[in-house]
C-alpha positions as CSV (number, residue, x, y, z in Angstrom):
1,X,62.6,-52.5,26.7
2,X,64.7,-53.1,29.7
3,X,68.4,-52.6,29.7
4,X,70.6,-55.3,30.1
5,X,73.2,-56.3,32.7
6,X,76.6,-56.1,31.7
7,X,77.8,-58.3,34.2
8,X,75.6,-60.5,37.1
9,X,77.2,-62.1,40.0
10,X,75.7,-64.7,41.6
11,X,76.8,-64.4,45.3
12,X,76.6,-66.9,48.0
13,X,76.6,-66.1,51.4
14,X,78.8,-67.4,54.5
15,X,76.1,-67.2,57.3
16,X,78.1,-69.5,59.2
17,X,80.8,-66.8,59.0
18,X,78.6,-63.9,59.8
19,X,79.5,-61.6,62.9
20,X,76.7,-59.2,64.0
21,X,77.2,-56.6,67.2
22,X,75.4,-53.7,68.6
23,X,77.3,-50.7,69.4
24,X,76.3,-47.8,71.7
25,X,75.6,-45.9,68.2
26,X,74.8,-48.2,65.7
27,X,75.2,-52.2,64.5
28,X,77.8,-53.4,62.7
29,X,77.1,-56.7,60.5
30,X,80.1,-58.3,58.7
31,X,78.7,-61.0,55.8
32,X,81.6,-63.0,53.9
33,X,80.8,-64.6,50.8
34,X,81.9,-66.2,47.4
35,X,80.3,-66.3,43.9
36,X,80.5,-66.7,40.2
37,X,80.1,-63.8,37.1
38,X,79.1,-63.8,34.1
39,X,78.8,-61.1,31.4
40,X,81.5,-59.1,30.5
41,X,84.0,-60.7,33.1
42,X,83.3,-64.3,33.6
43,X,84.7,-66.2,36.7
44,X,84.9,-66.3,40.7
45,X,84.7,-63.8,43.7
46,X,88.2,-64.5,45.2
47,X,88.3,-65.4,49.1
48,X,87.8,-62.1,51.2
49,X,84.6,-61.0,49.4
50,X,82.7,-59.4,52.3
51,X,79.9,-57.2,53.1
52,X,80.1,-54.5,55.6
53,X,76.9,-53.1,57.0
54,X,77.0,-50.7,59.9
55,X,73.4,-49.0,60.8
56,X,73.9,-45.7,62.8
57,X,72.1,-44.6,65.8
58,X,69.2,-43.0,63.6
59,X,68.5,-46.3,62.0
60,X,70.5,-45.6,58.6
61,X,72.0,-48.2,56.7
62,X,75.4,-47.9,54.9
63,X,76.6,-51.4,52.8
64,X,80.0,-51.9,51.1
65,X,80.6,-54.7,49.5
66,X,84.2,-55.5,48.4
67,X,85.8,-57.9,46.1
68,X,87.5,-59.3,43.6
69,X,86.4,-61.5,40.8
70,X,89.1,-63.3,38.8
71,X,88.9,-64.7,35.4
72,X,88.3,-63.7,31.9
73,X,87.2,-60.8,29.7
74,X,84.8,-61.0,27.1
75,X,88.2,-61.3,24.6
76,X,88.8,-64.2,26.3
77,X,92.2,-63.1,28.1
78,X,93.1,-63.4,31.9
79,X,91.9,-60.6,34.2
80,X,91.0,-59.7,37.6
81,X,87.7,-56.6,38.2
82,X,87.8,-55.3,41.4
83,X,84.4,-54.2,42.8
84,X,83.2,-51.8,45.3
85,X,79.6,-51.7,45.7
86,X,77.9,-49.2,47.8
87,X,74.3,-48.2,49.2
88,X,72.5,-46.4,51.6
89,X,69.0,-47.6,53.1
90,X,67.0,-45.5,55.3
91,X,65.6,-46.4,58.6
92,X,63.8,-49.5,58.3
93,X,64.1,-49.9,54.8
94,X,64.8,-52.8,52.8
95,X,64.1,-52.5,49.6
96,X,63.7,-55.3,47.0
97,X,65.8,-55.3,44.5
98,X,68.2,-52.8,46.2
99,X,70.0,-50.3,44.4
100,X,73.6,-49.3,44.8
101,X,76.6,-47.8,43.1
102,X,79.3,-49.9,42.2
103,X,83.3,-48.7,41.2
104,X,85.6,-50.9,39.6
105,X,89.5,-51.1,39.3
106,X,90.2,-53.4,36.1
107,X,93.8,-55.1,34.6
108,X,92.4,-55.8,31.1
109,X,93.6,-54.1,28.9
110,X,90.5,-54.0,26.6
111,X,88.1,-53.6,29.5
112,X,90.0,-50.9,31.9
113,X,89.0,-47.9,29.8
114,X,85.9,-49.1,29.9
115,X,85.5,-49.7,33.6
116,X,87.5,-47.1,34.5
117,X,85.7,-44.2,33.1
118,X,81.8,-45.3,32.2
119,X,78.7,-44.9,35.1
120,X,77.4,-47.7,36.5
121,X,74.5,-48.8,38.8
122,X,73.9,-52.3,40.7
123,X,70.8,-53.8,42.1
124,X,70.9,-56.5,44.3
125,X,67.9,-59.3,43.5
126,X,67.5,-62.1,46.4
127,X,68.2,-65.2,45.5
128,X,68.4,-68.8,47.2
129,X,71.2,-68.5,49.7
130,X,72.2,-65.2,48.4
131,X,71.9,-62.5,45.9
132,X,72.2,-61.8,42.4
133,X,73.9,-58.7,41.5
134,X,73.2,-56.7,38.1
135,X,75.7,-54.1,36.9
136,X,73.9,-51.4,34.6
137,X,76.2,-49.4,32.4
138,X,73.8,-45.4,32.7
139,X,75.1,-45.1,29.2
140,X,73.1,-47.8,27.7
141,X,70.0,-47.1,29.4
């Protein structure tokens, strides 16, 4: 049996707010967006969730991903999860679902321990006008 997500966050992307540019060593691709979690934290990406993708000159890949979702614990009680989701994809690839590894900063009090100090992994699903990301807690695998 398949593990379970912990948490999944159903991002939309901004391509109206998308800047792209060639560099004399790489691209750089800057993708805002918003979304909704659910799981362990429920609620919304806070404005200034953005994707960073720069691709060197040998055709590497490296994505951050950087937000904040703001909302509730699974006790029910106000919090805010800070994610930082990152990945490497070689030249030319684009794998389907992605993988990455995310890292979290957490102010509830129940889940900061948690967040703070258990392995995670992420894959990133397409999904209509976005992509749906899965948080994997390694322990429970």
């Amino acid at each position: 049996m398949s593990p379970q997500p912990i948490l999944e966050i159903a991002v939309t992307i901004r391509r109206e707010d998308c800047t792209s540019f060639d560099t004399s060593n790489g691209r750089v691709t800057i993708i805002p967006f918003s979304g909704e979690a659910t799981g362990i934290v429920t609620g919304a990406v806070r404005p200034g969730g953005v994707d960073v993708q720069v691709t060197d000159a040998a055709g590497v890949r490296h994505m951050c991903a950087r937000y904040v979702i703001e909302g509730v614990d699974d006790a029910g009680d106000p919090c805010h999860l800070y994610v930082e989701n990152n990945a490497y994809f070689e030249r030319g690839s684009n794998p389907s679902p992605f993988h990455a590894t995310p890292t979290f900063r957490c102010d509830s009090p129940t889940l900061a321990p948690y967040f703070h100090g258990a392995h995670f992994r992420a894959e990133g699903h397409s999904a209509p006008g976005g992509v749906c990301i899965k948080i994997f807690d390694l322990d429970q695998a």
